[in-house]
N, C-alpha and C positions, 0 to 999 in steps of 0.2 A: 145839345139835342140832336143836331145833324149828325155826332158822331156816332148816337145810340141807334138810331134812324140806319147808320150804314152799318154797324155791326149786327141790326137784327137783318137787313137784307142779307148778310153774309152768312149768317146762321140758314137762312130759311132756302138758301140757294141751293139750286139740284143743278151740278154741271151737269147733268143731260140735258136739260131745258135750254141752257145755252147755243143760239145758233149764230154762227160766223157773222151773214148776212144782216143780223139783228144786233151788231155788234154796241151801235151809237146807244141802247136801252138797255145794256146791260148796266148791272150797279156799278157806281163810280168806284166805289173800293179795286174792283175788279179790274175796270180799267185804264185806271192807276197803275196798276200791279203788270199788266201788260204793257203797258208805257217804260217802267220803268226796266221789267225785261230786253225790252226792242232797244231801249237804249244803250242797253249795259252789251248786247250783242254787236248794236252797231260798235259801239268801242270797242270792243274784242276783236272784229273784224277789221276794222282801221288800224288796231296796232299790227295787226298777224300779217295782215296785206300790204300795209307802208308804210306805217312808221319802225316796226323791226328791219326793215329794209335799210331806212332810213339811219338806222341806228348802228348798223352793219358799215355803210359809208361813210360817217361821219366817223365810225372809229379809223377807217380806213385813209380818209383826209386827214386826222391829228397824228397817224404814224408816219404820213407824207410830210406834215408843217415841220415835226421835230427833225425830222432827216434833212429838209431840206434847211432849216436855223440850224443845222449842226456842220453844213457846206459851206452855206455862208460864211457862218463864223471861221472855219478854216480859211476862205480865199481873201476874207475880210482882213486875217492877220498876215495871210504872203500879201497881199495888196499893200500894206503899211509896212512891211517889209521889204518894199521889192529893192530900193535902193541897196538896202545890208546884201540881199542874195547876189544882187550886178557886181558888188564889191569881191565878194568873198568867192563866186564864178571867177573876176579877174586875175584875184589872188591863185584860185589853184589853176588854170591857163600858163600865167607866167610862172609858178612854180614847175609845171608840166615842162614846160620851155627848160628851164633848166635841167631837171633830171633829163630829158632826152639829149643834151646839148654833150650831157656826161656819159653817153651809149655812144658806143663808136661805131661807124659802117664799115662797110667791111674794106672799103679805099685804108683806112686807119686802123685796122689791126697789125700788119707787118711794122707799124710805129709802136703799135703799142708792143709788140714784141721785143722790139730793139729799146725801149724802156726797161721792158723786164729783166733784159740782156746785162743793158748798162747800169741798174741797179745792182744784181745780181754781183757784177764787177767791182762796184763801187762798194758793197759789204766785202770785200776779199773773197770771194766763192768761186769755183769754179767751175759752172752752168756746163753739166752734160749733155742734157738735152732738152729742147723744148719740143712738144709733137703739137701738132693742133687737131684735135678728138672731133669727130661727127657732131655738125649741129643739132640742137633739141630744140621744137619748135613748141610754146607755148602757146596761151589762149592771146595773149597782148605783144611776147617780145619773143626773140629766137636767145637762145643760150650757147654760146660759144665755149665748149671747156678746154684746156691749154695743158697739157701732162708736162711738169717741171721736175728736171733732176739734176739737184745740183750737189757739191761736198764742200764742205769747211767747217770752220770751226764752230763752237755752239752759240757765241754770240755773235757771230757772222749771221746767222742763220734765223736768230732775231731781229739782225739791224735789216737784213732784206723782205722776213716779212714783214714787218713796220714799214717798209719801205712801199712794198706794193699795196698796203694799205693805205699808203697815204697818196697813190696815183689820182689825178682830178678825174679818171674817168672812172667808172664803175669798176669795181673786176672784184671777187669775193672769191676766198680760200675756202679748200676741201678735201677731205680725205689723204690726210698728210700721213707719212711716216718718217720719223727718225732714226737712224740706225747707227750705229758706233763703228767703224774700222779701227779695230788693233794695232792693226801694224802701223798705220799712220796715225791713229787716234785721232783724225777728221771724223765728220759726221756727214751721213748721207740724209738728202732729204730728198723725197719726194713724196709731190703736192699736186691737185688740180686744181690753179686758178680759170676762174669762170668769167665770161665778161659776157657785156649782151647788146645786143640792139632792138632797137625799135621793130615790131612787125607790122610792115606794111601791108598795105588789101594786097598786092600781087604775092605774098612769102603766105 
């Protein structure tokens, strides 16, 4: 009965008659119907004004959580590893020690010459000349090249460089040539062996 009751006052309604001030005696359909407009704007208004805000930060806090669990988890696994890294730092230390121990300073180059020398002698050769070429300074060592001329036979010429390949200090071969003499049927060689040292902060 009440609902026939509001739908005939709803029929018979003149929104002109409606005034503001007389709001509490308009029919309840009506202001129902405002009720539930003010509501639906206050939420509208609440999400536009805080809660999209709201929602803007909290995306911007869950990009933060995952970065910083994906930090974590990195210093989480050097953390459980830190023994293995202290070992394997030691390992290449003491290996460093040794390759620098096999770079000669420059007090031990005229030894290692007189090596090259005495090798040289010892394949049967007869050592022309050795020149010692302009240093080459890299990012880590200085590069020393050594210009070798020497003549003999063709597996002389093998047994010495086998030989200075097999010196304990560094020294690495380069830009060789072999040539043939006829009249003596020896072999000319020459070669740039290379040795290096360490670069100190003052080089």
């Amino acid at each position: 009965m009440a609902l026939n009751d509001s739908l005939q006052q709803l029929k018979n309604l003149d929104l002109a008659e409606l005034d503001i001030e007389s709001i509490g005696v308009w029919p309840l359909p009506v202001r129902a119907f405002l009720f539930v407009m003010a509501f639906c704007l206050v939420l509208a208004g609440a999400y536009y004004f805080y809660i999209k805000d709201l929602g803007v930060e909290l995306s911007a806090v869950q990009a933060e959580e995952t970065q910083l669990k994906a930090t974590f988890e990195k210093k989480a696994f050097q953390a459980a590893n830190l023994d293995i890294y202290r070992q394997q730092m030691a390992d290449v230390e003491k290996l460093f020690g040794a390759l620098l121990a096999q770079l000669p300073s420059d007090t031990e180059v005229p030894g290692l010459l007189e090596d090259i020398t005495d090798l040289g002698n010892g394949a049967s050769l007869n050592i022309v000349s050795i020149t010692l070429q302009p240093e080459r300074a890299t990012e880590f060592y200085v590069e020393l090249p050594i210009k070798i001329v020497a003549e003999g036979a063709y597996h002389d010429v093998g047994a010495f460089v086998s030989g200075v390949a097999g010196l304990p200090r560094i020294v690495t071969l380069h830009d060789y040539s072999l040539t043939s003499n006829e009249k003596s049927s020896m072999q000319e060689l020459e070669i740039e062996a290379r040795t290096y040292r360490y670069k100190a902060q003052e080089d």
